[in-house]
KOLKEKOL-586120 format. One record per residue (C-alpha): residue number from 1; residue in one letter; x, y, z. Coordinates in steps of 0.25 Angstrom, whole numbers, padded with zeros to 4 digits. Layout:
BEGIN
pos; code; x; y; z
NUM; A; X; Y; Z .
...
***
This chain:
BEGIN
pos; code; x; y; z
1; X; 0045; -0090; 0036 .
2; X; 0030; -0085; 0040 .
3; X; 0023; -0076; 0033 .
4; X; 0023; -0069; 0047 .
5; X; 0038; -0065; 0045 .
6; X; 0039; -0062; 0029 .
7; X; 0027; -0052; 0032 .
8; X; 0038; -0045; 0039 .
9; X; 0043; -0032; 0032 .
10; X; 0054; -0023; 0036 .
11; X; 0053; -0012; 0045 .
12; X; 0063; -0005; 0038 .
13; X; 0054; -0003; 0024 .
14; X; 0052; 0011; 0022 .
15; X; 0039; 0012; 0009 .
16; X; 0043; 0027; 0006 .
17; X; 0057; 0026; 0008 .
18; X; 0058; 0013; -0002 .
19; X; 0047; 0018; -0013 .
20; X; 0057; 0016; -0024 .
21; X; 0063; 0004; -0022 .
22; X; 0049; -0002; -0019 .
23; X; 0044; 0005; -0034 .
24; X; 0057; -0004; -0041 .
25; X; 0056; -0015; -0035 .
26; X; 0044; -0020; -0027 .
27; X; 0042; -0024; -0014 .
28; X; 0056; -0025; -0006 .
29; X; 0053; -0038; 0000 .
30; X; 0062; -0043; 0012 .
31; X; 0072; -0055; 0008 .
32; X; 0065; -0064; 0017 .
33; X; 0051; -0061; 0010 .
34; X; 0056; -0063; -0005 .
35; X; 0062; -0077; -0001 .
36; X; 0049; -0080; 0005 .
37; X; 0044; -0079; -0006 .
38; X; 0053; -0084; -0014 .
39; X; 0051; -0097; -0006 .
40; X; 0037; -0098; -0009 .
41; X; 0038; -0097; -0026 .
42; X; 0033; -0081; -0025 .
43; X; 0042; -0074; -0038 .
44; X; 0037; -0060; -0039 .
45; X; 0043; -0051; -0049 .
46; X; 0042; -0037; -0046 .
47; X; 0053; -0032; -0056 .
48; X; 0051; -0022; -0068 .
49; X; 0059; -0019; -0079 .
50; X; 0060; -0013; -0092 .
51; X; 0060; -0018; -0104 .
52; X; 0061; -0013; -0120 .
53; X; 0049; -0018; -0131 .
54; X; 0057; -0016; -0143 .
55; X; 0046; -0016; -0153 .
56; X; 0038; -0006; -0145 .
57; X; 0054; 0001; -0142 .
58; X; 0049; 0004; -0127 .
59; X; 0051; -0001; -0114 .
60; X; 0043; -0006; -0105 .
61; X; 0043; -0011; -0091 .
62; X; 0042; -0028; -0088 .
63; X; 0035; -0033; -0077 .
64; X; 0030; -0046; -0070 .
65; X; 0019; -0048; -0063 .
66; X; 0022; -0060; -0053 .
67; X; 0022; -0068; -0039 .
68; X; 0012; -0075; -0032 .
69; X; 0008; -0081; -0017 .
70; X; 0007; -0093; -0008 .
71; X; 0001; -0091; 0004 .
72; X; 0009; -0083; 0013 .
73; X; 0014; -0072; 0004 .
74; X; 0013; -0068; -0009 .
75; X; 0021; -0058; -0019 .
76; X; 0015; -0052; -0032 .
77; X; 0019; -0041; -0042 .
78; X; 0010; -0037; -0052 .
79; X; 0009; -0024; -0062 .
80; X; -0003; -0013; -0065 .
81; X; 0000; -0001; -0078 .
82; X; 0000; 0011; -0070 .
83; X; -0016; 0012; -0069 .
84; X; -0017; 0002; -0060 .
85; X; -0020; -0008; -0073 .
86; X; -0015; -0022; -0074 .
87; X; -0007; -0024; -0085 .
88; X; -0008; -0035; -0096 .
89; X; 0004; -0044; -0097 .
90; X; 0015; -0048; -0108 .
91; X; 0015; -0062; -0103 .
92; X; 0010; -0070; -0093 .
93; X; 0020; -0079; -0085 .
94; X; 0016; -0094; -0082 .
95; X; 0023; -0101; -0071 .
96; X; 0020; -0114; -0064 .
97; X; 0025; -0110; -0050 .
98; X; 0016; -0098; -0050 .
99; X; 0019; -0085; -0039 .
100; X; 0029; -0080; -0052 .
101; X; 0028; -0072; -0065 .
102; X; 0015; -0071; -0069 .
103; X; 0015; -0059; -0081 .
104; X; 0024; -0051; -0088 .
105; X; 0020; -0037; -0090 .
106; X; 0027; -0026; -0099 .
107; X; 0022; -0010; -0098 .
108; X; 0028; 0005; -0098 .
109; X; 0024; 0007; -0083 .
110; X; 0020; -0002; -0072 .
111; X; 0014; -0001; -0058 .
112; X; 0019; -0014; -0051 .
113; X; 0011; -0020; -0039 .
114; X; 0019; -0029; -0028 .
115; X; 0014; -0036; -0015 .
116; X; 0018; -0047; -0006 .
117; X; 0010; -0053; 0003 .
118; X; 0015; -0061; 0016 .
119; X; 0005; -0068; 0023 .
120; X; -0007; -0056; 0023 .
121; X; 0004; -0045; 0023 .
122; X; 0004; -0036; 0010 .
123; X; 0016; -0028; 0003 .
124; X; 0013; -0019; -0009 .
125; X; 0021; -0010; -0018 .
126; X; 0015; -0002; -0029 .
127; X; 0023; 0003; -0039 .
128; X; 0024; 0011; -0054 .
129; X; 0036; 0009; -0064 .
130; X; 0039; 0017; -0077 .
131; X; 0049; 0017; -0086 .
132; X; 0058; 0031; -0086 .
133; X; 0068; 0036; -0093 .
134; X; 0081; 0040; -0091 .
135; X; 0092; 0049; -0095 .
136; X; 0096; 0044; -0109 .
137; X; 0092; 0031; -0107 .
138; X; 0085; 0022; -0116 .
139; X; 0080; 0012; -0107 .
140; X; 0071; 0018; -0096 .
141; X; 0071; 0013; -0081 .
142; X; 0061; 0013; -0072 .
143; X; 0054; 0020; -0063 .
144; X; 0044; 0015; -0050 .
145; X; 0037; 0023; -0042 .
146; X; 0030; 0017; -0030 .
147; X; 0016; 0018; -0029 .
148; X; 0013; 0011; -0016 .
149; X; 0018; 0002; -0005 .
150; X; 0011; -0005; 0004 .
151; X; 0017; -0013; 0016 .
152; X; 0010; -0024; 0025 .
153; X; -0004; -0025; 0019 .
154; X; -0014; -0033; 0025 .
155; X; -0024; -0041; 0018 .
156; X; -0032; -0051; 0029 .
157; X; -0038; -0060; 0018 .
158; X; -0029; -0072; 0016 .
159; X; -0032; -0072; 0000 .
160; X; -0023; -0084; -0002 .
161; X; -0034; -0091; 0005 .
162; X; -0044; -0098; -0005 .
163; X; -0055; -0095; 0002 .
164; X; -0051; -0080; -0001 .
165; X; -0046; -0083; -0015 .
166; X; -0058; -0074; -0020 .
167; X; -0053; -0060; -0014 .
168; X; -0042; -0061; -0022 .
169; X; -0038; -0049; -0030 .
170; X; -0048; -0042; -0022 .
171; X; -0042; -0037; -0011 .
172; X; -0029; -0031; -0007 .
173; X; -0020; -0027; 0007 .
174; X; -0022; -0016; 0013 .
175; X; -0007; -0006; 0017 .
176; X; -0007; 0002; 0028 .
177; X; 0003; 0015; 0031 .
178; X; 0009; 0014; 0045 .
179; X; -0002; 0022; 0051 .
180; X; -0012; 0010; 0047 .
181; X; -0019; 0018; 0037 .
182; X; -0024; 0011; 0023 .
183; X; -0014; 0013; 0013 .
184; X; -0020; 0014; -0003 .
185; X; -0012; 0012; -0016 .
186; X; -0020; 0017; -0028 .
187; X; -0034; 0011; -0031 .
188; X; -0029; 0008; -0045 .
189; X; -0020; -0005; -0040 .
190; X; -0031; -0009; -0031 .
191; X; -0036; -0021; -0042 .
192; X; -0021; -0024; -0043 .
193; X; -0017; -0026; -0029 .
194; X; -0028; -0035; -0025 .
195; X; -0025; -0043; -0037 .
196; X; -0011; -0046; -0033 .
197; X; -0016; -0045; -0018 .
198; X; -0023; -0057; -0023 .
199; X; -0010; -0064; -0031 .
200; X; -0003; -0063; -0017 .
201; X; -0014; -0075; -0014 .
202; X; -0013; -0081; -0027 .
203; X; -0005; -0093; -0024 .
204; X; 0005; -0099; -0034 .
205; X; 0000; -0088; -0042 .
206; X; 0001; -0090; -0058 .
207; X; -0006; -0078; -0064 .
208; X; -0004; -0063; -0065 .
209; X; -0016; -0054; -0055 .
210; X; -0015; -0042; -0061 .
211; X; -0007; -0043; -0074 .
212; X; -0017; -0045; -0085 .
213; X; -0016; -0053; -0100 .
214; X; -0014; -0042; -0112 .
215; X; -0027; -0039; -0121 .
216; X; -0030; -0049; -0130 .
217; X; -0026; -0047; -0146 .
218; X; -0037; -0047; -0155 .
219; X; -0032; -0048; -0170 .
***
């Protein structure tokens, strides 16, 4: 299968119309798209659930940052507080394949970044997810809110390329509505989306982009 025909999206996606399923779960990626990439090693994690700290008697939400890239397509998700800043991780994730679990990351409220590139074509989903309560409930659920999706971003630098291995995390797609006009998601993921612009050329990748280590204890 060429990358020619995975960049194939269908018709029939409606951005407005599907905003809540795209703020759960991600990007809805065609089955022919997720078994390419399962073919080529490419586990990407995008799921979020909550979780109780008993010691601290809260919950929280559990993320992973993950995935990674060979040459003609890549899928990462990674996760920003809801400022725009990276957030330090509980663990990071050692693999010996690489394109998997790269960190562990646990916080009250989370904006999750997902793209997926085939060939130099670009998806993007932005999105915000808090805890909420509900009824009488103990345990809350949550709530997403999509912030912004982008469909068929172009980007004509090949980054995979070593020889272009230096603008990585330096540059990003560009979306366009269906009039051809530039569409902008909020400056304050700008850092974060060329970072994991650049993990979708990061080849075999075994590190976190955008997740960061925690501050250091000093006794």
């Amino acid at each position: 299968m060429d990358s020619s025909s995975l960049a194939t999206v269908p018709k029939t996606q409606k951005p407005v119309a599907d905003a809540t399923r795209y703020a759960r779960f991600g990007l809805a990626l065609p089955r022919p798209i997720l078994r390419a990439l399962e073919k080529r090693g490419i586990y990407c994690q995008p799921g979020i659930s909550v979780e109780h700290q008993h010691l601290a008697k809260r919950y929280v939400l559990r993320a992973t940052e993950s995935g990674g890239a060979v040459i003609d397509m890549g899928r990462y998700c990674a996760y920003l507080d809801a400022q725009g800043n990276p957030i330090p991780w509980l663990q990071p994730i050692d693999s010996f394949s690489g394109n998997g679990r790269h960190a562990v990351l646990i916080a009250p409220e989370l904006v999750r970044i997902e793209m997926l590139r085939i060939g130099r074509t670009y998806e993007l989903a932005i999105s915000r997810h808090e805890l909420a309560s509900v009824g009488d409930r103990v345990r809350p659920v949550i709530t997403s809110t999509l912030l912004f999706r982008g469909q068929h971003g172009t980007l004509a630098v090949e980054l995979w390329k070593e020889e272009n291995s230096q603008l990585r995390g330096s540059i990003a797609p560009v979306f366009y509505t269906q009039a051809g006009e530039a569409r902008r998601y909020q400056e304050r993921f700008d850092e974060a989306i060329r970072k994991i612009t650049g993990s979708l050329a990061c080849l075999g990748c075994k590190h976190t982009h955008v997740a960061v280590p925690p501050p250091a204890h000093i006794p």
